[in-house]
Backbone as a chain_set.jsonl record, in Angstrom:
{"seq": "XXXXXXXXXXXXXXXXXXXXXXXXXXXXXXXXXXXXXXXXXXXXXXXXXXXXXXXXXXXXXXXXXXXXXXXXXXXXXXXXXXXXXXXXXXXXXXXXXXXXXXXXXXXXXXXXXXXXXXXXXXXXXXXXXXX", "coords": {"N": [[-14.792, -219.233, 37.061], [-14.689, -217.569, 38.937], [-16.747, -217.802, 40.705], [-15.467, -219.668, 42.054], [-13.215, -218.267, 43.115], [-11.91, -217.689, 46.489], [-14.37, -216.575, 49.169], [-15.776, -215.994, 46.542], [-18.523, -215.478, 44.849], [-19.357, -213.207, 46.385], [-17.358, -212.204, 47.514], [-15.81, -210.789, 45.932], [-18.189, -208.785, 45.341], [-18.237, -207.351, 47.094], [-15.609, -206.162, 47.149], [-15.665, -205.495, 44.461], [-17.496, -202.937, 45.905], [-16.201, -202.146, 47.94], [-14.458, -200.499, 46.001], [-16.322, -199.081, 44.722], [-17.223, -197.166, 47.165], [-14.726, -195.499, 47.363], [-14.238, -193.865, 45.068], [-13.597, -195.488, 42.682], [-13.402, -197.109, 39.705], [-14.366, -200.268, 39.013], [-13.088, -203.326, 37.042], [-14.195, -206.409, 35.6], [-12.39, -209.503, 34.254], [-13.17, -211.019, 30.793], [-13.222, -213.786, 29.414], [-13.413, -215.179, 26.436], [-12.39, -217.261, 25.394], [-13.089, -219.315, 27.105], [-14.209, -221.814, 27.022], [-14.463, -224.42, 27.983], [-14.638, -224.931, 30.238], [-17.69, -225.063, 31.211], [-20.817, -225.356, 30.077], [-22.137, -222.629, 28.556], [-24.059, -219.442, 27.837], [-22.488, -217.409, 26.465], [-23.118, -214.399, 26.755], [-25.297, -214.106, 28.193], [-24.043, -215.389, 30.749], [-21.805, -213.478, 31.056], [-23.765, -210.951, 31.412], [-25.461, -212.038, 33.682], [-22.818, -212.084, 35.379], [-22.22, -209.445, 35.603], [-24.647, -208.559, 36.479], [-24.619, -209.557, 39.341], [-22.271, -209.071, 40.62], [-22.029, -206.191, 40.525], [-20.17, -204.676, 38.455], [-18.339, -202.242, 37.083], [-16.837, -202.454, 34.224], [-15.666, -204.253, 31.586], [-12.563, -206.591, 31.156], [-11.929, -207.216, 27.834], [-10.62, -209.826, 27.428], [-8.093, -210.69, 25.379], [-9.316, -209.748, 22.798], [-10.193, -207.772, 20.388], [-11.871, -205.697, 19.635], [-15.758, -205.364, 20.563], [-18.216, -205.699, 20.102], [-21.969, -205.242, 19.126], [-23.388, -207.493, 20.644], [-22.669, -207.987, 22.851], [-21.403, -205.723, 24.304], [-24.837, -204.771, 24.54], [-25.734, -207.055, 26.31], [-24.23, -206.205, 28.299], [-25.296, -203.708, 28.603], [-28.057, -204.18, 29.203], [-28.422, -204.661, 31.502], [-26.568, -203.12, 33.504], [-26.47, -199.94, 32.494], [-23.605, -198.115, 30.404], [-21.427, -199.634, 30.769], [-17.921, -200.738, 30.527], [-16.515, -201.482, 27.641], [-13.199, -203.183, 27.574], [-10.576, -202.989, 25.23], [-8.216, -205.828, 24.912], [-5.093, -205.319, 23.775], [-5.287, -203.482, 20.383], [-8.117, -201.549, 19.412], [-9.409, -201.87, 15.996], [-9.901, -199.631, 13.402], [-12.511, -199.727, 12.856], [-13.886, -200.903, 14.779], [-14.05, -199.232, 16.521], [-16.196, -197.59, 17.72], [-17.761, -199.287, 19.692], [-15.814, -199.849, 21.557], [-14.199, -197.424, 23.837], [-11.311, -197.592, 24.78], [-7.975, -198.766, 24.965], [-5.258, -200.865, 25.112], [-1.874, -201.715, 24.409], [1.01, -203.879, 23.894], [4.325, -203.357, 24.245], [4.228, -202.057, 21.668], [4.918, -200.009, 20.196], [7.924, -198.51, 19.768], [9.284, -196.954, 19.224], [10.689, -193.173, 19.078], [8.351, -190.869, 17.87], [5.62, -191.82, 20.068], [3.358, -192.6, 17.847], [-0.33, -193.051, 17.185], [-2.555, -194.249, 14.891], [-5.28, -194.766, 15.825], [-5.676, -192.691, 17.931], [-5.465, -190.467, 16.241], [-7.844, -190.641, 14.366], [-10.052, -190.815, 16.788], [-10.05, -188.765, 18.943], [-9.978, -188.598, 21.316], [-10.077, -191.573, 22.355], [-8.918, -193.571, 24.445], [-5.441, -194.665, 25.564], [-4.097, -197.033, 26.45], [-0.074, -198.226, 27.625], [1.905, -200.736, 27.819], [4.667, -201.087, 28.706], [8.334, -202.478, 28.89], [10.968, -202.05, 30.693], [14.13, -201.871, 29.789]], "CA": [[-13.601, -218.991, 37.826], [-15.009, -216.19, 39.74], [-17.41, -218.77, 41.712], [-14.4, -220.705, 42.791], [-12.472, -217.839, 44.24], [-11.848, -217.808, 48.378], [-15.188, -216.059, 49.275], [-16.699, -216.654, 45.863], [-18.669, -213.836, 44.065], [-20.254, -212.283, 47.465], [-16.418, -211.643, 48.172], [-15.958, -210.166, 44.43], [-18.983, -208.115, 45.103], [-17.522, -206.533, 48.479], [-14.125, -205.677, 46.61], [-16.29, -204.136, 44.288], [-18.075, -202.039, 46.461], [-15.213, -200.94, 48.68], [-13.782, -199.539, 45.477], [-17.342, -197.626, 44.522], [-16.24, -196.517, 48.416], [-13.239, -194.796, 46.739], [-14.915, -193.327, 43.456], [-12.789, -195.953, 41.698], [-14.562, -198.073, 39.364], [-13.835, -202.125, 39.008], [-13.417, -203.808, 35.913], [-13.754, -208.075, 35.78], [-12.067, -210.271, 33.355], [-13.712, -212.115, 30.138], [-12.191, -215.059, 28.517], [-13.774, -215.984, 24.885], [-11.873, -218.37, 24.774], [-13.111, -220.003, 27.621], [-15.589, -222.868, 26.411], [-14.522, -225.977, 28.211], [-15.497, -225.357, 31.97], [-19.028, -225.19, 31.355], [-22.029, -224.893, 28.578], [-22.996, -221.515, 28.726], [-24.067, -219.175, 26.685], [-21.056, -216.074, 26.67], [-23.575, -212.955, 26.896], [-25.841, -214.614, 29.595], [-22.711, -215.179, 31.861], [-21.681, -212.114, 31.502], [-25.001, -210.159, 32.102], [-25.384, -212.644, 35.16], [-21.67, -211.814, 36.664], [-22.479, -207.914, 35.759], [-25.346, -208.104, 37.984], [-24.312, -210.349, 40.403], [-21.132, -208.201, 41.065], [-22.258, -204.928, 40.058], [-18.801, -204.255, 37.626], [-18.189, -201.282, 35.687], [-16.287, -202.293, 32.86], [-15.064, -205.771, 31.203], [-11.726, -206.337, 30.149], [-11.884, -208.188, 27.107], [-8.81, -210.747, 26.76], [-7.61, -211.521, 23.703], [-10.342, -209.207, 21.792], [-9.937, -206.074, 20.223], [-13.517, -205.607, 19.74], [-16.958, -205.916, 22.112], [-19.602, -206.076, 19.352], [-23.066, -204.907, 19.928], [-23.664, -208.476, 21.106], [-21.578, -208.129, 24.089], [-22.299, -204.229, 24.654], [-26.008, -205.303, 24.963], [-25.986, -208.083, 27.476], [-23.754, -205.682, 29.7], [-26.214, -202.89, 28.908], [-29.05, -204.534, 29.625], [-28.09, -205.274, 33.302], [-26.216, -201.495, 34.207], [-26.124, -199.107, 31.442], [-22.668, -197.735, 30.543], [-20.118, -200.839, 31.591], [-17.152, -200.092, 29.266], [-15.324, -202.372, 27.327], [-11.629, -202.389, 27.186], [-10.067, -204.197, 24.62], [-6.969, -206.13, 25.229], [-4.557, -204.721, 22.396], [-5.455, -202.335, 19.848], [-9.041, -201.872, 18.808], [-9.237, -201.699, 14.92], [-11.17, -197.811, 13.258], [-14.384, -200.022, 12.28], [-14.847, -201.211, 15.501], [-13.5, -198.391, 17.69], [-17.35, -197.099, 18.176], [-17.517, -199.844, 20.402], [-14.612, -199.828, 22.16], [-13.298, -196.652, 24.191], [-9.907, -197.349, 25.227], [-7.398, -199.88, 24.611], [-4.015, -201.34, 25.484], [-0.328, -202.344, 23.916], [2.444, -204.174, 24.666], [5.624, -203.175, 23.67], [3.794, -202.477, 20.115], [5.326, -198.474, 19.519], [9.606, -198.937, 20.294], [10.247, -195.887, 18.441], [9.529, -192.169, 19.417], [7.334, -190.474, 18.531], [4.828, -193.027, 20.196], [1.665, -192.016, 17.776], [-1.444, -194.038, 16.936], [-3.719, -193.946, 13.904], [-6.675, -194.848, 16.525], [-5.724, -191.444, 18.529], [-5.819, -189.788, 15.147], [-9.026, -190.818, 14.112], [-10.867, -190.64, 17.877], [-8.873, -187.928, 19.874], [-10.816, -189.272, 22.888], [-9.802, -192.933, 22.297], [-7.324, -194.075, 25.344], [-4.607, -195.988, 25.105], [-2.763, -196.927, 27.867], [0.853, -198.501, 27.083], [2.368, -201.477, 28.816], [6.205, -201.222, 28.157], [8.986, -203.488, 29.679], [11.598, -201.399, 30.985], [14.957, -203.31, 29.911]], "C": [[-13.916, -218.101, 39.032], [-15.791, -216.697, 41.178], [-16.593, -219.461, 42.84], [-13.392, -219.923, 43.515], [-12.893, -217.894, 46.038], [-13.013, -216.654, 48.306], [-16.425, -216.174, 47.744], [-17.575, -215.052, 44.869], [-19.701, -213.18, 44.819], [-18.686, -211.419, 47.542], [-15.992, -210.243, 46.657], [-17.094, -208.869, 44.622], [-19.006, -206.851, 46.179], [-16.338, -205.718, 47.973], [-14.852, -204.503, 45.903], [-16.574, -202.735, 45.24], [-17.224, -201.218, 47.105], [-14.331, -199.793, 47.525], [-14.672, -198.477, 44.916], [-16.893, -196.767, 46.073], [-15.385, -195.315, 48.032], [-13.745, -193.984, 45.754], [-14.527, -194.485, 42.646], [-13.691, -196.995, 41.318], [-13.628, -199.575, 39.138], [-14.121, -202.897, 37.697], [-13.305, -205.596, 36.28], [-13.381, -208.148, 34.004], [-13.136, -210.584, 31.96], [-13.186, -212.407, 29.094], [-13.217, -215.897, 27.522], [-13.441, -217.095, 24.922], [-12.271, -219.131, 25.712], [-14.346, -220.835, 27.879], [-15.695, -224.179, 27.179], [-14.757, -225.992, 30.018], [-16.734, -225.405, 32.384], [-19.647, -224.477, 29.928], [-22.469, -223.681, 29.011], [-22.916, -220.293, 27.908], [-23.557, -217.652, 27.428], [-21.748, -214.938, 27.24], [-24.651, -213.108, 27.863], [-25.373, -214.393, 30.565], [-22.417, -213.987, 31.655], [-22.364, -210.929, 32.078], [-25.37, -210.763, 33.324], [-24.006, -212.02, 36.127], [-21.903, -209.976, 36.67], [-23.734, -207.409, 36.804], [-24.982, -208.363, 39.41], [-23.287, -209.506, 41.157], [-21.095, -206.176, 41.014], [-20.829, -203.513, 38.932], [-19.092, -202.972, 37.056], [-17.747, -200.864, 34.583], [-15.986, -203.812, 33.223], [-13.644, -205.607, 30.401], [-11.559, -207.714, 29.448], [-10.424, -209.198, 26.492], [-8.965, -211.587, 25.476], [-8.415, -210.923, 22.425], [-9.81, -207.881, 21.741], [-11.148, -205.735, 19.822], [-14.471, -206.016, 20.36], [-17.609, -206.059, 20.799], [-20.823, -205.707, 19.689], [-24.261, -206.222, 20.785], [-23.382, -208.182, 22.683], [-22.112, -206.709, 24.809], [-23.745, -204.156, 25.36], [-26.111, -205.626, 26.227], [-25.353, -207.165, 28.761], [-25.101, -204.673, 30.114], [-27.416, -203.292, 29.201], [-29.136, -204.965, 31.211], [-27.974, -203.655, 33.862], [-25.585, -201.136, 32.812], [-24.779, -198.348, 31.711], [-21.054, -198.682, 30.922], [-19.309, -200.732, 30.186], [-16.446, -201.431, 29.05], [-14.681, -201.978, 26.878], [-10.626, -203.406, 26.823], [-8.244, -204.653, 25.335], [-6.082, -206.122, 23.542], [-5.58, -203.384, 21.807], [-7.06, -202.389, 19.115], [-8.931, -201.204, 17.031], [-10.114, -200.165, 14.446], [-12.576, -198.867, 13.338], [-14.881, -200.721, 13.825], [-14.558, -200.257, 17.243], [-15.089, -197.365, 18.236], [-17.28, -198.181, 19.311], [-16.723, -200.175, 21.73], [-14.168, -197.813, 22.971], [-12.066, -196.531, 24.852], [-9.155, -198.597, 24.803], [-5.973, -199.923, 25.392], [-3.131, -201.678, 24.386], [0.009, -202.46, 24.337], [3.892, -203.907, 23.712], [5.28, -203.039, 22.016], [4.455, -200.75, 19.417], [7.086, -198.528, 20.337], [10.034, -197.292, 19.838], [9.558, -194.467, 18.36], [9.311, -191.046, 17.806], [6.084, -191.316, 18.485], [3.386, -192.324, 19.582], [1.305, -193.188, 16.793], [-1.975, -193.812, 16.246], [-4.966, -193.726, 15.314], [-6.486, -193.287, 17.384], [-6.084, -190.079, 17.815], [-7.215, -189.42, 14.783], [-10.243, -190.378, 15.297], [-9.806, -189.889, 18.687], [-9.488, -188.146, 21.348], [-10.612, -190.761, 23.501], [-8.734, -192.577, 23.335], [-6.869, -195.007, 25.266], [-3.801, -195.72, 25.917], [-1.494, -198.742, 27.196], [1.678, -199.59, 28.172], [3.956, -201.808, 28.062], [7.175, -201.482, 29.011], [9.957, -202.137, 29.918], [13.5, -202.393, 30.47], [16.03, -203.063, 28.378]], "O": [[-13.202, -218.099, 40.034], [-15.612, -216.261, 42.316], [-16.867, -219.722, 44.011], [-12.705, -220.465, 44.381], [-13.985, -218.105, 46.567], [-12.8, -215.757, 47.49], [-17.632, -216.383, 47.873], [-17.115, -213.987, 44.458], [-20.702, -212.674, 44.311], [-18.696, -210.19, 47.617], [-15.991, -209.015, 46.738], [-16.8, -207.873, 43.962], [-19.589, -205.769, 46.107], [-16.158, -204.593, 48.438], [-14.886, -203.307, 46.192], [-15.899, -201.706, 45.201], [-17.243, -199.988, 47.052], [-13.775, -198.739, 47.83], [-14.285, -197.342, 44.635], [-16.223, -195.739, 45.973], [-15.546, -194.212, 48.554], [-13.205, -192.908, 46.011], [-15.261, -194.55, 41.66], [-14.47, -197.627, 42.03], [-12.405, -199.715, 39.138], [-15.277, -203.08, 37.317], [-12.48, -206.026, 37.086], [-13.72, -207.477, 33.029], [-14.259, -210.223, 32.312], [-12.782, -211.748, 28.136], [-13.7, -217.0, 27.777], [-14.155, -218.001, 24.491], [-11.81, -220.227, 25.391], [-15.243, -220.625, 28.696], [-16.675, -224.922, 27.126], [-14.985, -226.946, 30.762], [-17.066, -225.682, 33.537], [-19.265, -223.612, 29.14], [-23.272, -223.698, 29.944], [-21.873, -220.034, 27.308], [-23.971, -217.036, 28.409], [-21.185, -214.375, 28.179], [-24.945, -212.055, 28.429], [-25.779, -213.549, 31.364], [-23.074, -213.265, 32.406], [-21.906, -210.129, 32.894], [-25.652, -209.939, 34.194], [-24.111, -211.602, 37.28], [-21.743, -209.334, 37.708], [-23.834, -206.438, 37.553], [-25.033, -207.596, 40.372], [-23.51, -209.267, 42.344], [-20.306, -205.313, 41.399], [-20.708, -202.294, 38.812], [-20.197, -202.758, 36.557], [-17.88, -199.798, 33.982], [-15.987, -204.427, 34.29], [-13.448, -204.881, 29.426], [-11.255, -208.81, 29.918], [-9.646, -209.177, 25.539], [-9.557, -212.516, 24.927], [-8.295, -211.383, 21.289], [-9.25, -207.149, 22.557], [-10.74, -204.603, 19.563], [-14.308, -207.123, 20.874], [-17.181, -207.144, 20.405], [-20.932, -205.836, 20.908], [-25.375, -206.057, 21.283], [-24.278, -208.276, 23.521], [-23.006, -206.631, 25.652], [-23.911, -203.641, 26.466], [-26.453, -204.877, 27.142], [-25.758, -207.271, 29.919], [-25.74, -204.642, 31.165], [-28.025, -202.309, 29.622], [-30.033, -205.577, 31.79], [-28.87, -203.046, 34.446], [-24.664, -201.67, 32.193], [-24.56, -197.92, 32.844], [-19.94, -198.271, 31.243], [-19.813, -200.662, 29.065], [-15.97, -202.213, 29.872], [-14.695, -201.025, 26.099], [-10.043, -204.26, 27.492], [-7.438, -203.979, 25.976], [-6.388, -206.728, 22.515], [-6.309, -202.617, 22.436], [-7.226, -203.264, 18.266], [-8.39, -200.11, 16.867], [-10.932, -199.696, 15.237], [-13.577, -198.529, 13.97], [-16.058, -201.024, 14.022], [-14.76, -200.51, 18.431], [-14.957, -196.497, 19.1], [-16.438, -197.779, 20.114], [-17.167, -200.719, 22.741], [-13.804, -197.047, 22.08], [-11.748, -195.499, 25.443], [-9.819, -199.48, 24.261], [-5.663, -199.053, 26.206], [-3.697, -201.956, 23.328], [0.049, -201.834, 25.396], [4.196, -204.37, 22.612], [5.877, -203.72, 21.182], [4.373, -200.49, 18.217], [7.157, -198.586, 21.564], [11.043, -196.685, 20.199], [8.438, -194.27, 17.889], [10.15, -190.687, 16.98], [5.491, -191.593, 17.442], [2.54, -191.736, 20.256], [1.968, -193.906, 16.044], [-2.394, -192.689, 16.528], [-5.394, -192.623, 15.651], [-7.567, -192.7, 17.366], [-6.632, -189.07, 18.257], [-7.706, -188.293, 14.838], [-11.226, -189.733, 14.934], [-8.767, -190.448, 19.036], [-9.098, -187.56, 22.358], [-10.851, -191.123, 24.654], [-7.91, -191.667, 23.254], [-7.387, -196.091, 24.999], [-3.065, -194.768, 26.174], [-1.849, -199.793, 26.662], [2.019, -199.18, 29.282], [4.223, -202.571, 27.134], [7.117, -200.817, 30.046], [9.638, -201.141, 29.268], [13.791, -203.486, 30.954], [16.846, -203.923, 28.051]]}, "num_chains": 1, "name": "protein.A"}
C-alpha cells in the first residue's frame, strides 16, 4: 500500500524525516491480516519498509501483541522501533508491548486498568466518542 501512495515510499520517507525535523517520531501501519496483495513473508516486509522509511514505531492493527518475531525483524534494521498494539495488550505479553489503545472499552469512572496496575509505565491512550 505504501508503494502505491502519490510519491510512493521516497515521499513516506520525507514525511518521516520532516517529523525527525520536529523531535516527533513517526509510526507506519501493519496489517496481519493483509495476505492477498502479495506473497511475502510479514517480518521481511516489515524490516524492508523500516529501513526503507526509517519509522520509529509500528502500529499493530488488529494485534494486541508484537511477539519476539516481529520485535526482531524491526530490531534488526533500527534498534528500539516500538510496537503499539491496537487495543489492549494482554499481562503475558505486555513485555513486548509498551503502550496500547481502547475504544470506548472503560464507560464508567474510575477509568482503571489491570495493565497500569501491573506495569505503572504501560501507556494507554483512550479513544472515547463524545456523544
Amino acid at each position: 500500500m505504501y508503494k502505491d501512495l502519490p510519491g510512493g515510499i521516497l515521499q513516506l520517507r520525507n514525511f518521516i524525516k520532516m517529523s525527525h525535523l520536529s523531535d516527533t517520531k513517526f509510526f507506519i501501519g501493519y496489517n496481519p491480516w493483509d495476505n492477498s496483495t502479495r506473497k511475502e513473508d510479514h517480518y521481511k516486509g516489515l524490516a524492508n519498509l523500516i529501513a526503507e522509511t526509517e519509522a520509529d514505531g509500528v502500529v499493530l492493527d488488529t494485534m494486541g501483541s508484537s511477539g519476539s518475531e516481529l520485535q526482531n525483524a524491526a530490531d534488526s534494521i533500527k534498534n528500539g522501533v516500538v510496537m503499539y498494539s491496537e487495543g489492549m495488550a494482554t499481562p503475558v505479553n505486555m513485555q513486548g508491548i509498551i503502550s496500547g489503545r481502547v475504544h470506548n472499552a472503560i464507560f464508567m469512572s474510575p477509568e482503571l486498568n489491570l495493565n497500569k496496575l501491573i506495569k505503572p509505565d504501560f501507556s494507554i491512550f483512550r479513544v472515547c466518542d463524545v456523544g
